[in-house]
C-alpha positions as CSV (number, residue, x, y, z in Angstrom):
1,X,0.0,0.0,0.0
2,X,2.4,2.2,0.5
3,X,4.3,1.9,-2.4
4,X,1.5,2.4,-4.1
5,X,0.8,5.8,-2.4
6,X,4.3,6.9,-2.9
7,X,4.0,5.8,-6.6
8,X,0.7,7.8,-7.2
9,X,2.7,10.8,-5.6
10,X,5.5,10.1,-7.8
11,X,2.9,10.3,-10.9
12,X,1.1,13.3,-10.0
13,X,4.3,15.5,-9.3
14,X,5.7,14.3,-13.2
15,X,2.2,15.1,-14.2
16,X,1.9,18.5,-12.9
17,X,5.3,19.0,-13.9
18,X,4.7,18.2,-17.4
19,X,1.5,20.5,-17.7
20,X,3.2,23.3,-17.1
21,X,6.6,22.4,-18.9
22,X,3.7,22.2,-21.7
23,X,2.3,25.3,-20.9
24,X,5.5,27.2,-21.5
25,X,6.4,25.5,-24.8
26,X,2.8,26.8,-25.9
27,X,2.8,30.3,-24.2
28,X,1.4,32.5,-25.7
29,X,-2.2,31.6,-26.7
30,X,-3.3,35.0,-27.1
31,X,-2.3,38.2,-27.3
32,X,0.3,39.9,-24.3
33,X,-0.3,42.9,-22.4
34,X,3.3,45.1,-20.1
35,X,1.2,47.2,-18.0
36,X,3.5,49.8,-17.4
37,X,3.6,52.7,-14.8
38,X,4.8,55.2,-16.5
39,X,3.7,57.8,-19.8
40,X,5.3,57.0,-22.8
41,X,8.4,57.9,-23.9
42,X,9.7,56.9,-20.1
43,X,12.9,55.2,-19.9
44,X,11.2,51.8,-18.9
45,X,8.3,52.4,-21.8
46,X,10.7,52.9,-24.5
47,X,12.7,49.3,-23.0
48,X,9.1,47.9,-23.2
49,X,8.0,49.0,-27.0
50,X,11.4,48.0,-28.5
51,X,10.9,44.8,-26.6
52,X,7.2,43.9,-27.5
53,X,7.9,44.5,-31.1
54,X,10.7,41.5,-31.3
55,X,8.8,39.1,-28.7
56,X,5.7,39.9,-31.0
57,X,8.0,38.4,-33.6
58,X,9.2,35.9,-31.9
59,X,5.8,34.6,-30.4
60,X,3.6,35.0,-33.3
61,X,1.1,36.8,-31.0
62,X,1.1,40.7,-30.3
63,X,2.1,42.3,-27.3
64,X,0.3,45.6,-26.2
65,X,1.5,48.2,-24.0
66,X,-0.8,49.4,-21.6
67,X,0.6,53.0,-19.4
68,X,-1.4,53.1,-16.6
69,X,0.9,56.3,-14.8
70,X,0.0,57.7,-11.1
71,X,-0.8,56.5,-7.8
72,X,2.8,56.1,-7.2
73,X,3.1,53.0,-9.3
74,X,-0.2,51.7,-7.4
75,X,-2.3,52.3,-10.8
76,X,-0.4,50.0,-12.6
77,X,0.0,47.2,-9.9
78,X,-3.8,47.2,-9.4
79,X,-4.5,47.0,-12.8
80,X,-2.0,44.1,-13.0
81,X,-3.1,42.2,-10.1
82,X,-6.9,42.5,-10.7
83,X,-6.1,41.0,-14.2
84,X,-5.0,37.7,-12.6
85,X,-4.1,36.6,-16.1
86,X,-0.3,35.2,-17.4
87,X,-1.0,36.9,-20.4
88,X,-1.0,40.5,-18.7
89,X,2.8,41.3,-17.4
90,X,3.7,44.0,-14.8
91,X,7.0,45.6,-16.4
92,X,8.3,48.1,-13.8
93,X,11.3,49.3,-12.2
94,X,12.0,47.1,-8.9
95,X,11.9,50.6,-6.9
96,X,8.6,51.0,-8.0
97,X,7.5,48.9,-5.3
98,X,10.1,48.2,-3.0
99,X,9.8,51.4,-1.3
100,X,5.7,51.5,-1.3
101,X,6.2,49.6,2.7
102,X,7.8,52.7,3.8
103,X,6.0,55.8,2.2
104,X,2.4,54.2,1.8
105,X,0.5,53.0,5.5
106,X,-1.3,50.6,3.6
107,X,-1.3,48.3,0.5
108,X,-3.3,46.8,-0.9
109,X,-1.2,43.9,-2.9
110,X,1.5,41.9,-1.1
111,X,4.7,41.8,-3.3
112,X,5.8,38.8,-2.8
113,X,3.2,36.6,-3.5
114,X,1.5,38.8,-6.1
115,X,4.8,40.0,-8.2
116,X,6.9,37.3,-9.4
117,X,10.2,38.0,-11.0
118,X,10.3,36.6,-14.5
119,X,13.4,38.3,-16.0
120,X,15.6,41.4,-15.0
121,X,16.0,43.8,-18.7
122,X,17.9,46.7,-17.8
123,X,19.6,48.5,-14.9
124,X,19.1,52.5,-14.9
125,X,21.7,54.2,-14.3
126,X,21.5,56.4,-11.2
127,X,23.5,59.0,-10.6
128,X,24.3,62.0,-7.9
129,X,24.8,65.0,-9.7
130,X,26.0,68.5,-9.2
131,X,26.0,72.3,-10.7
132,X,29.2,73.0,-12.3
133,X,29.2,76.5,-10.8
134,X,29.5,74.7,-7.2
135,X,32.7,73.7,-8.3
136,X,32.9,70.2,-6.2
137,X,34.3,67.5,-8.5
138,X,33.6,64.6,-6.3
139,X,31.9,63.8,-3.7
140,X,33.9,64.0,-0.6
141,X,34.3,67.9,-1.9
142,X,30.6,67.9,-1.8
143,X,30.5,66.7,1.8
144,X,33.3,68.7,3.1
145,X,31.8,71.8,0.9
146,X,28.7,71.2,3.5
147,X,30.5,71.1,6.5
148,X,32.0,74.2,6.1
149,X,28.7,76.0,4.6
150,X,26.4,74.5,7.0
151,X,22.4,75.2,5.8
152,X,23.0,76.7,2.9
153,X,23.1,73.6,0.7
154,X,19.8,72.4,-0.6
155,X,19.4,68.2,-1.7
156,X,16.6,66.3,-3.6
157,X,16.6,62.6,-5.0
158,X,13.7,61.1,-7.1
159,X,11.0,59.8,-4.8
160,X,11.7,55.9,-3.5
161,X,14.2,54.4,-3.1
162,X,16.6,57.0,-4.0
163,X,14.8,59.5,-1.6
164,X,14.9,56.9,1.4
165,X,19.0,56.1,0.5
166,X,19.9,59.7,0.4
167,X,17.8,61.1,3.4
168,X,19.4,58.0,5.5
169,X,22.5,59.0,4.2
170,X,22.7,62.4,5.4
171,X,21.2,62.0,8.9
172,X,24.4,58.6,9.4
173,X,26.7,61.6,7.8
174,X,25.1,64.2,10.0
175,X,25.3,66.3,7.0
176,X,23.8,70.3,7.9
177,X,22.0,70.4,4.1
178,X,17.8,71.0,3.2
179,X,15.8,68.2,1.5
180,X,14.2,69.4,-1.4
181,X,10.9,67.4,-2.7
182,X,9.8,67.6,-5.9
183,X,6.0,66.3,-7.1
184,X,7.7,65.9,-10.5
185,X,11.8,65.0,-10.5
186,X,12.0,65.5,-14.2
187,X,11.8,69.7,-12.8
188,X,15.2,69.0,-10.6
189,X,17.8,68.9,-13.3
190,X,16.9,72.2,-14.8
191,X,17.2,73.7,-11.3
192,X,20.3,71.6,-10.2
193,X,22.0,73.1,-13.6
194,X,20.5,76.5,-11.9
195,X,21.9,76.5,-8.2
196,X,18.7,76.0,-6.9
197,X,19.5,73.0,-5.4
198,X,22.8,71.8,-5.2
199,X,22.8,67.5,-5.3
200,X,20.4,65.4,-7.1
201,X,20.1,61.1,-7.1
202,X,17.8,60.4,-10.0
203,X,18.2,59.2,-13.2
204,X,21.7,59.9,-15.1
205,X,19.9,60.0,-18.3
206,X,17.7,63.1,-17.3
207,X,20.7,64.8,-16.3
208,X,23.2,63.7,-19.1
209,X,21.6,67.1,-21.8
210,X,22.9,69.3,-18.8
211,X,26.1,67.6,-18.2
212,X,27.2,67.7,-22.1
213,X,25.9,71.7,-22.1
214,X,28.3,72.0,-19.1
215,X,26.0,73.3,-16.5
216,X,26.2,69.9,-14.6
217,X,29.1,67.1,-12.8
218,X,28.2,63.8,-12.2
219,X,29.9,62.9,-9.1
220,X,29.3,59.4,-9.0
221,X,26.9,56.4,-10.2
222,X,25.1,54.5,-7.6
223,X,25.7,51.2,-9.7
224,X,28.0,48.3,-8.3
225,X,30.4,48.5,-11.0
226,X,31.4,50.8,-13.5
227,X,29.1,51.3,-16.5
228,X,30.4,52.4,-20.2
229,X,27.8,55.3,-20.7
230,X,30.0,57.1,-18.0
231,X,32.9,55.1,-17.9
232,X,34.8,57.9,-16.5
233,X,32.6,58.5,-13.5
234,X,33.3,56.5,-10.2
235,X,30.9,54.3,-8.6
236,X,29.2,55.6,-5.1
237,X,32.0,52.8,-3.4
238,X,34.8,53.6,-5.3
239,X,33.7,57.2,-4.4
240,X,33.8,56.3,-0.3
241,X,30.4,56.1,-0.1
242,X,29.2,52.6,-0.5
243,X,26.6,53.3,1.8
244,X,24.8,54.7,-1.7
245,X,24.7,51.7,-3.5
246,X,21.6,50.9,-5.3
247,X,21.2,49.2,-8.9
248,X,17.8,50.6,-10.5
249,X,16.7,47.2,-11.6
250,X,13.7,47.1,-14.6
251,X,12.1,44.1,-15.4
252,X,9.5,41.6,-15.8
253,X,7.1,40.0,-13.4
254,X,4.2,37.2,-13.6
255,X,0.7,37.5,-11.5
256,X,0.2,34.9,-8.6
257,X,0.4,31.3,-9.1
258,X,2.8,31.7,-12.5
259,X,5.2,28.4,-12.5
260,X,8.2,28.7,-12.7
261,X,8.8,26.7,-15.8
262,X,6.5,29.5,-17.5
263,X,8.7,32.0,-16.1
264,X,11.9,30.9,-17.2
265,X,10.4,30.3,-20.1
266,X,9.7,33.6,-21.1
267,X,12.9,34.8,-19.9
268,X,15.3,32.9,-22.5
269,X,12.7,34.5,-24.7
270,X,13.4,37.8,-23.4
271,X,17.3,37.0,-23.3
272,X,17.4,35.1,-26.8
273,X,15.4,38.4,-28.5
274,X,17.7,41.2,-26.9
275,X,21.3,39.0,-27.7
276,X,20.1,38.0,-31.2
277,X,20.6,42.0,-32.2
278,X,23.7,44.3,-31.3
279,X,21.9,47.1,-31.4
280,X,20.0,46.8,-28.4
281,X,22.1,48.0,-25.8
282,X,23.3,51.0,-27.8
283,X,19.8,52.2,-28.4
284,X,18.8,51.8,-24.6
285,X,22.2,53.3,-23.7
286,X,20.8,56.6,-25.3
287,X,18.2,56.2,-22.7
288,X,20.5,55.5,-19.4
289,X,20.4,52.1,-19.2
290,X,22.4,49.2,-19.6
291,X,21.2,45.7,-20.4
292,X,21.1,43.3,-17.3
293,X,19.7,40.1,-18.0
294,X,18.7,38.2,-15.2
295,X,16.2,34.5,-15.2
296,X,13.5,34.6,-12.1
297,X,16.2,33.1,-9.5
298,X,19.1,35.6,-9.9
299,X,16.0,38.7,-10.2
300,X,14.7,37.5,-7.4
301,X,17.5,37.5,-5.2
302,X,18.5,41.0,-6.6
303,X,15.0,42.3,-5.6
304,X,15.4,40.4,-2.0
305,X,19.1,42.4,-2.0
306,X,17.3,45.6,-2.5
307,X,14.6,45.2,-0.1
308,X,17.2,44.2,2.8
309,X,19.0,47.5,1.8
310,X,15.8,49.6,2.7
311,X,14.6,47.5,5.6
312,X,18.0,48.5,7.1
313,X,17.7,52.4,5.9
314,X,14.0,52.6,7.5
315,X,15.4,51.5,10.8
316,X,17.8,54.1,10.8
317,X,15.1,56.8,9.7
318,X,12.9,55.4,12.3
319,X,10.3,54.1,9.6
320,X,7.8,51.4,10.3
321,X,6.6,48.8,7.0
322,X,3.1,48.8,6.6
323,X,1.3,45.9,7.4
């Protein structure tokens, strides 16, 4: 009897399994929707278009790009999770949501269960910026430029996780500069290049127009490593400042319930699509970011990375995760 109950186990597991080994090699039935949470023409939008088009190709099937922008990213993820479907995608920046338990009381989705990685597609470049005319070229001159100016130094980081590193940053540095906040960050580099702030962490692509007109200095890239779109520029570490650190994943995530073998399925999709042409990583270079393929084990453990990095910053700001 009770080989025959361990045998029936046996056959049930290799017949899941092969349902949804199945299910991959026919994925997909239908058309694909990347809910996105941003306007077009957005850095992650214009990774999204150029990659429907050639999965589109790939897959026989089209895939539609839906922007649904606001709510702090919490449009999009609602739309996404009410959908319950494998055939509607969430394509977002991991800060998108990794920072919602510290800035929102309440939410209604739990990350975890309800956004599963799939693939990582870019990293964004993030960057901490400077006017020219402060004349600080990196940024322990920044720092000690503080010091010896206290309060007259204004700061402002794009809202998220950017916001949370940099505020946390400044009260371990005990750093006598004003925080800045900005309803929309796109405004900052125009008055960065202006002196009306005077250090910005956002998005090195929305700075980069300023920095070849010679109003603004990148002082360093958050990234891990080096990256060639500013190959001259150190990272936050080799800078002194590792304590900055933050790679602006972008990718790919499944609803609740997607297998796995459906999810690294449609990851060597995405990686065989962006390796078969050379050109993408030039064309997304334009727009800051630097191709970062990841399958669902290796995102997932960068996402788990990232969220260990704010639970640790929210302690020191004295923030509480909502529930």
């Amino acid at each position: 009897m009770l080989r025959f109950m361990i045998a029936l186990v046996i056959g049930l597991v290799a017949g899941v399994s092969g349902v949804t080994a199945a299910a991959a090699q026919t994925y997909p039935q239908r058309p694909v929707r990347f809910i996105l949470p941003f306007g077009p023409a957005a850095g992650s939008d214009i990774t999204a278009r150029l990659l429907a088009e050639k999965l589109a190709a790939r897959w026989g099937k089209p895939v539609v790009i839906e922007n649904r922008p606001g709510g702090d990213g919490l449009v999009a993820i609602n739309a996404f999770t009410s959908a319950n479907d494998e055939h509607t995608l969430l394509f977002v920046p991991a800060s998108t949501f990794t920072a919602h338990p510290y800035v929102h009381e309440k939410l209604p989705y739990d990350a975890e269960r309800d956004l599963l990685p799939i693939t990582n597609v870019t990293t964004i470049v993030i960057a901490l910026g400077a006017p020219a005319s402060l004349n600080v070229k990196t940024l322990g001159e920044f720092i000690a430029l503080a010091r010896a100016k206290p309060d007259t130094l204004n700061v402002s980081a794009a809202a998220g996780n950017s916001d949370l590193i940099l505020s946390a940053f400044i009260k371990t540095q005990g750093l006598p500069v004003s925080r800045v906040p900005y309803r929309d960050i796109q405004q900052a580099p125009s008055d960065l290049a202006e002196a009306r702030i005077h250090l910005l962490m956002s998005s090195y692509a929305t700075m980069l127009p300023l920095v070849q007109a010679g109003k603004l200095r990148v002082l360093a890239v958050t990234s891990r490593n080096r990256v060639a779109i500013a190959a001259d520029t150190p990272t936050v570490a080799e800078a002194g400042y590792p304590y900055l650190g933050l790679d602006g994943l972008i990718g790919m995530y499944g609803p609740r319930g997607m297998s796995m073998a459906l999810r690294e399925s449609i990851a060597a999709d995405v990686r065989a699509v962006v390796e078969a042409d050379p050109t993408v990583a030039s064309r997304l270079a334009v727009t800051g970011q630097v191709v970062d393929l990841r399958g669902p084990h290796e995102f997932a453990a960068g996402i788990k990375e990232m969220r260990n990095q704010l639970a640790a910053i929210a302690q020191t700001l004295g923030i509480k995760a909502a529930q």
